[in-house]
C-alpha positions as CSV (number, residue, x, y, z in Angstrom):
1,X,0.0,0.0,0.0
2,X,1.2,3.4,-1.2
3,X,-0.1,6.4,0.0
4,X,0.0,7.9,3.6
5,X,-2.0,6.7,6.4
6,X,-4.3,9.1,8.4
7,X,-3.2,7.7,12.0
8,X,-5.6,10.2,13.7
9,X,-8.9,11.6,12.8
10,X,-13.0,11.8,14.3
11,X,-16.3,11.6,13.1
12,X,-19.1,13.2,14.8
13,X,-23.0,13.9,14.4
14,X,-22.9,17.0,16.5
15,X,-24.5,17.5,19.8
16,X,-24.3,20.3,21.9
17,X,-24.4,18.0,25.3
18,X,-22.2,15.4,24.0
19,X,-19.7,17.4,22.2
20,X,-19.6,20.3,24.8
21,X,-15.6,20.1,24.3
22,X,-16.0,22.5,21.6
23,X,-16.3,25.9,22.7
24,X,-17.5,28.9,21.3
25,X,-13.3,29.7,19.9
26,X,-14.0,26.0,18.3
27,X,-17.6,26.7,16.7
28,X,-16.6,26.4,13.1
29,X,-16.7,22.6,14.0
30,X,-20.1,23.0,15.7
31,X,-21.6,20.7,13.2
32,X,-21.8,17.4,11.5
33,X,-18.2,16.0,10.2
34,X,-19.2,12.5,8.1
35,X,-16.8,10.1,5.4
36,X,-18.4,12.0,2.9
37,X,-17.2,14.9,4.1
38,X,-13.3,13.8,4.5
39,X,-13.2,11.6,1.0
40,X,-12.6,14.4,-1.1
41,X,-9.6,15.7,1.0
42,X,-8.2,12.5,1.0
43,X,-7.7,12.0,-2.2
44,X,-5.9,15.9,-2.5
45,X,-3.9,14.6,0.2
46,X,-3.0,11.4,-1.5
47,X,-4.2,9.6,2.3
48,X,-4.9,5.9,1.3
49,X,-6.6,4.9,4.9
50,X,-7.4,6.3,8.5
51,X,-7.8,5.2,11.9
52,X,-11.4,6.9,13.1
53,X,-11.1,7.5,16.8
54,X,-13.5,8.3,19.4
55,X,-15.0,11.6,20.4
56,X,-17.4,10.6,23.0
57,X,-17.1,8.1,25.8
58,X,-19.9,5.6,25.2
59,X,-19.9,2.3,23.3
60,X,-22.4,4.0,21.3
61,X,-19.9,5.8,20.1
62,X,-18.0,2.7,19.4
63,X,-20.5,1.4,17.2
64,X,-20.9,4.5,15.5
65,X,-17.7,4.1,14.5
66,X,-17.7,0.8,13.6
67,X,-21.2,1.4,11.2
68,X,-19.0,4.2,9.5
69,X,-16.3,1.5,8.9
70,X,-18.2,-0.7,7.5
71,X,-19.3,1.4,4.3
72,X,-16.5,3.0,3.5
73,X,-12.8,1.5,3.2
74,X,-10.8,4.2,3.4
75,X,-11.5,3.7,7.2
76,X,-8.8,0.8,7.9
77,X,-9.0,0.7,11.9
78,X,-11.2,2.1,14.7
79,X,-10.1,3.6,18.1
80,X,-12.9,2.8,20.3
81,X,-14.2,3.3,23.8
82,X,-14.7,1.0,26.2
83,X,-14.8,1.1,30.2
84,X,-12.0,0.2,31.3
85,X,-13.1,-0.4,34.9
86,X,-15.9,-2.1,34.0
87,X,-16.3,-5.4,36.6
88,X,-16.8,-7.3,33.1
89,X,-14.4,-5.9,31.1
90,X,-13.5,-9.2,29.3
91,X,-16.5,-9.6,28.1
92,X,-16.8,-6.3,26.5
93,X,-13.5,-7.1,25.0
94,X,-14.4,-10.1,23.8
95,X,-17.6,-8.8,22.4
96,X,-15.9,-6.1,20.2
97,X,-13.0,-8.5,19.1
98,X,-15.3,-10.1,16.8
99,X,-14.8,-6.6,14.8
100,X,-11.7,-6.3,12.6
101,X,-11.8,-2.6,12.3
102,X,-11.6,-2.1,15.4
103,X,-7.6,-1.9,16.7
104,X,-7.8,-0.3,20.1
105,X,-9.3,1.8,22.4
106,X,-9.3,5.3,24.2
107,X,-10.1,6.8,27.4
108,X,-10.2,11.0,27.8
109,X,-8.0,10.9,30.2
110,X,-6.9,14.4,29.6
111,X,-9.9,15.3,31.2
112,X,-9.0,13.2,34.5
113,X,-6.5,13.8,37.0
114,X,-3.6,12.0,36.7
115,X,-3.9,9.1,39.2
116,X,-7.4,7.8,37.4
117,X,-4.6,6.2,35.5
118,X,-3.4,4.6,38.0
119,X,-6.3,2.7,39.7
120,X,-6.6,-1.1,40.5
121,X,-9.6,-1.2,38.0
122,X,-8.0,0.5,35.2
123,X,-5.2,-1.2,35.0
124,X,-7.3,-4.4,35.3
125,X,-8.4,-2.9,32.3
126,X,-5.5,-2.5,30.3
127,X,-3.8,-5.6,31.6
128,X,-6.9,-7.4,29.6
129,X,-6.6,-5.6,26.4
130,X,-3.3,-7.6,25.5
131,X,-4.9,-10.7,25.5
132,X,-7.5,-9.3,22.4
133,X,-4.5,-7.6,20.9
134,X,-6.0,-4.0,21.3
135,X,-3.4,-1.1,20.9
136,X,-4.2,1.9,23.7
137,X,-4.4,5.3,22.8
138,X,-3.1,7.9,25.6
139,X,-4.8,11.4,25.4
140,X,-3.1,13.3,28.0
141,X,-1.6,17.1,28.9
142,X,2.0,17.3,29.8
143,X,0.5,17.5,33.4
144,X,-0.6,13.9,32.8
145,X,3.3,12.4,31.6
146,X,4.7,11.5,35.2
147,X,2.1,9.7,35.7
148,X,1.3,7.9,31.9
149,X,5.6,7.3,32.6
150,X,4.1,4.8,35.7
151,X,1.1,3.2,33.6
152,X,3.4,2.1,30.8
153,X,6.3,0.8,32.8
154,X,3.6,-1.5,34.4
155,X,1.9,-3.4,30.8
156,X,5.7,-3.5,28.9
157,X,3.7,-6.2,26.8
158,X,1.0,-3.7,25.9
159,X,1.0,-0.9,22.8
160,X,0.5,2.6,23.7
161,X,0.5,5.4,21.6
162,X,0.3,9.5,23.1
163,X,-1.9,11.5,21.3
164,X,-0.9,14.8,19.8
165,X,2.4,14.8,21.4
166,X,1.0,15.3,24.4
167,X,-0.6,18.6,23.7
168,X,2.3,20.5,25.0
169,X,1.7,24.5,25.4
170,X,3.0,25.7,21.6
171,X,1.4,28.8,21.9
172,X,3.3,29.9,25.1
173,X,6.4,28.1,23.8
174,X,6.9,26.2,26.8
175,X,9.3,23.0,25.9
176,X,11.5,22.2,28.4
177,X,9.7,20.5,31.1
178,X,7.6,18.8,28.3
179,X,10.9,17.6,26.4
180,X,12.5,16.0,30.0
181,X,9.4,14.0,30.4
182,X,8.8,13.2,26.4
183,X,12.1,12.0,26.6
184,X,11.8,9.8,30.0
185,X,8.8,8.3,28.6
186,X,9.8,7.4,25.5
187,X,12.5,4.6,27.0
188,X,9.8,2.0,26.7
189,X,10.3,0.9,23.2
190,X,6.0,-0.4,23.5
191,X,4.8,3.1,23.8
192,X,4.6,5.3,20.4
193,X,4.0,8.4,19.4
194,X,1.4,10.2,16.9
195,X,2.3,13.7,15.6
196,X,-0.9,15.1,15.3
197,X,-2.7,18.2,17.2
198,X,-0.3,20.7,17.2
199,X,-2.2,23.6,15.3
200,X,-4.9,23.5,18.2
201,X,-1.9,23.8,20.8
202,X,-0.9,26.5,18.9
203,X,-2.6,30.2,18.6
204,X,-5.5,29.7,16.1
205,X,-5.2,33.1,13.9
206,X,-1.0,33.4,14.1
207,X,0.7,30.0,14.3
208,X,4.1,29.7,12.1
209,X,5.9,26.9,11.0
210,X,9.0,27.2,12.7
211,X,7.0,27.6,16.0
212,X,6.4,23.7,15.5
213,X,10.6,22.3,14.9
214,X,11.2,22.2,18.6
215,X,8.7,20.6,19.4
216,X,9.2,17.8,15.9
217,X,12.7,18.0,17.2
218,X,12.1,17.0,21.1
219,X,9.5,13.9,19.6
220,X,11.9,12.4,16.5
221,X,15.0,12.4,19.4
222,X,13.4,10.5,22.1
223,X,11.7,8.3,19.6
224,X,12.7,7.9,16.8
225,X,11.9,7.6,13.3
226,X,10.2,3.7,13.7
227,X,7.9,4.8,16.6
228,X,6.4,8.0,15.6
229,X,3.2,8.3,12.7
230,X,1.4,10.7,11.4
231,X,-2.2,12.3,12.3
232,X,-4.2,14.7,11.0
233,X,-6.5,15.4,14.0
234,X,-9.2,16.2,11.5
235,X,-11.9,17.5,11.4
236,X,-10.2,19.1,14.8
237,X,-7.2,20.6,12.9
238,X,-9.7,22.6,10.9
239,X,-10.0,25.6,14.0
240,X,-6.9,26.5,13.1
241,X,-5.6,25.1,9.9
242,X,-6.8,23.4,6.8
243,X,-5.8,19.7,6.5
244,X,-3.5,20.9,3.6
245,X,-1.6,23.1,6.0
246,X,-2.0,20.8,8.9
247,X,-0.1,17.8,6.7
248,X,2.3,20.5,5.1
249,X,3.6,21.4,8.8
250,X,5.0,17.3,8.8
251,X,5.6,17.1,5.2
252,X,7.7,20.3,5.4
253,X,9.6,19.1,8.2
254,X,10.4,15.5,7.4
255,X,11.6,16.6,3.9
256,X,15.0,16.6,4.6
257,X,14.4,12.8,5.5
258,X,15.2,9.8,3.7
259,X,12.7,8.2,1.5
260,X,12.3,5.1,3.5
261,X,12.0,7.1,6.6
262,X,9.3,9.3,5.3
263,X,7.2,5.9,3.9
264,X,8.1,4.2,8.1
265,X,5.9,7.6,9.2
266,X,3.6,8.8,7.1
267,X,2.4,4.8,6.4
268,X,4.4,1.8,8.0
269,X,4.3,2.5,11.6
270,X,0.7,3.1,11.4
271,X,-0.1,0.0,9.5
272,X,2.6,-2.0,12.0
273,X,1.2,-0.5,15.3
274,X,-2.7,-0.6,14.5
275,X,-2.6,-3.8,12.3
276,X,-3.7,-2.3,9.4
């Protein structure tokens, strides 16, 4: 498969109660975002496939996702929810395994303090998504690093993946403390990385490129080229940036890079970490 995979974006039928995330800076997305809305930039964008991930926390949601998958192939792997503390999480597991689009699952934990990660019952929950082979998605603030440092170290048998980098604060160009802990979490050669959501991180109306380097710098040092892959964050990345601009941030950075380096993440390490 040629092509770049989409490692990152969301479908939504909007609802003010269930989507309250967006707020009023974020209402040009205040509004339906379907396949048939994404198809055309895809093909622009020469994107071959995406992984559709979760936007609300219900297995409604899930399914949702999964009904999307089903009609249109461009979608080649779903991010899920499921609850994780749920007394009969292996049965939920179980249930959802019989779906080969979906490759993982998420939890918001960005909107948790940082010990909900580190409960008895969530990590019950994690310790059982290796036996289905389900990847974990970590949505986090730098806040949230020390302690996503302490979940990993615990499952080194599971894949993780952090979301947007972490969502470090790009428009107050704070990088240090983010880099130290990037780079102390990043020793655990199960975790990944997706380079997505940095225009939202960013101001909305006055973002530059070069704002972004450090930042591409800190996450291709601590982790490499084989552990990092590409995400568009769409139809997120649209507050701030078109999709155009949000993949030309990436494509103008890696373009110093090798060819085989740019194929490993703008397609491989996707299709090797989500089983595409």
């Amino acid at each position: 498969m040629d092509g770049i995979i989409d490692a990152h974006q969301h479908f939504w039928e909007y609802n003010p109660q269930k989507h309250d995330w967006i707020d009023d800076d974020m209402a040009l997305i205040r509004k339906d975002f379907l396949p048939s809305d994404l198809l055309p930039v895809l093909k622009e964008n020469n994107i071959v496939g995406t992984v559709a991930v979760q936007a609300d926390q219900t297995e409604r949601e899930t399914n949702f996702l999964l009904s999307l998958a089903a009609e249109n192939p461009f979608i080649k792997g779903i991010v899920g929810w499921v609850d994780l503390r749920a007394v009969n999480i292996k049965d939920r597991l179980a249930y959802f395994a019989q779906f080969n689009s979906i490759k993982g699952f998420r939890q918001v934990l960005q909107g948790e303090e940082p010990a909900f990660m580190l409960q008895p019952d969530f990590f019950r929950g994690i310790d059982a998504l290796n036996e289905f082979n389900f990847t974990y998605d970590i949505l986090i603030f730098p806040k949230h690093l020390i302690a996503a440092f302490q979940l990993v170290k615990q499952f080194p048998n599971q894949l993780f993946v952090i979301d947007h980098i972490a969502k470090p604060y790009i428009k107050a160009g704070l990088v240090e403390e983010w880099k130290r802990d990037i780079k102390m979490i990043a020793q655990f050669d199960n975790l990944y990385c997706k380079v997505s959501g940095m225009v939202t991180e960013a101001n909305y109306q006055q973002w530059k490129q070069e704002e972004f380097r450090p930042y591409l710098d800190a996450i291709v040092d601590a982790f490499g080229i084989n552990r990092i892959m590409f995400g568009s964050d769409w139809p997120v990345c649209q507050v701030a940036a078109s999709y155009e601009q949000t993949i030309g941030i990436v494509q103008e950075y890696f373009s110093c890079f090798t060819l085989n380096e740019k194929a490993l993440f703008f397609r491989e390490n996707a299709k090797q970490f989500y089983h595409l």
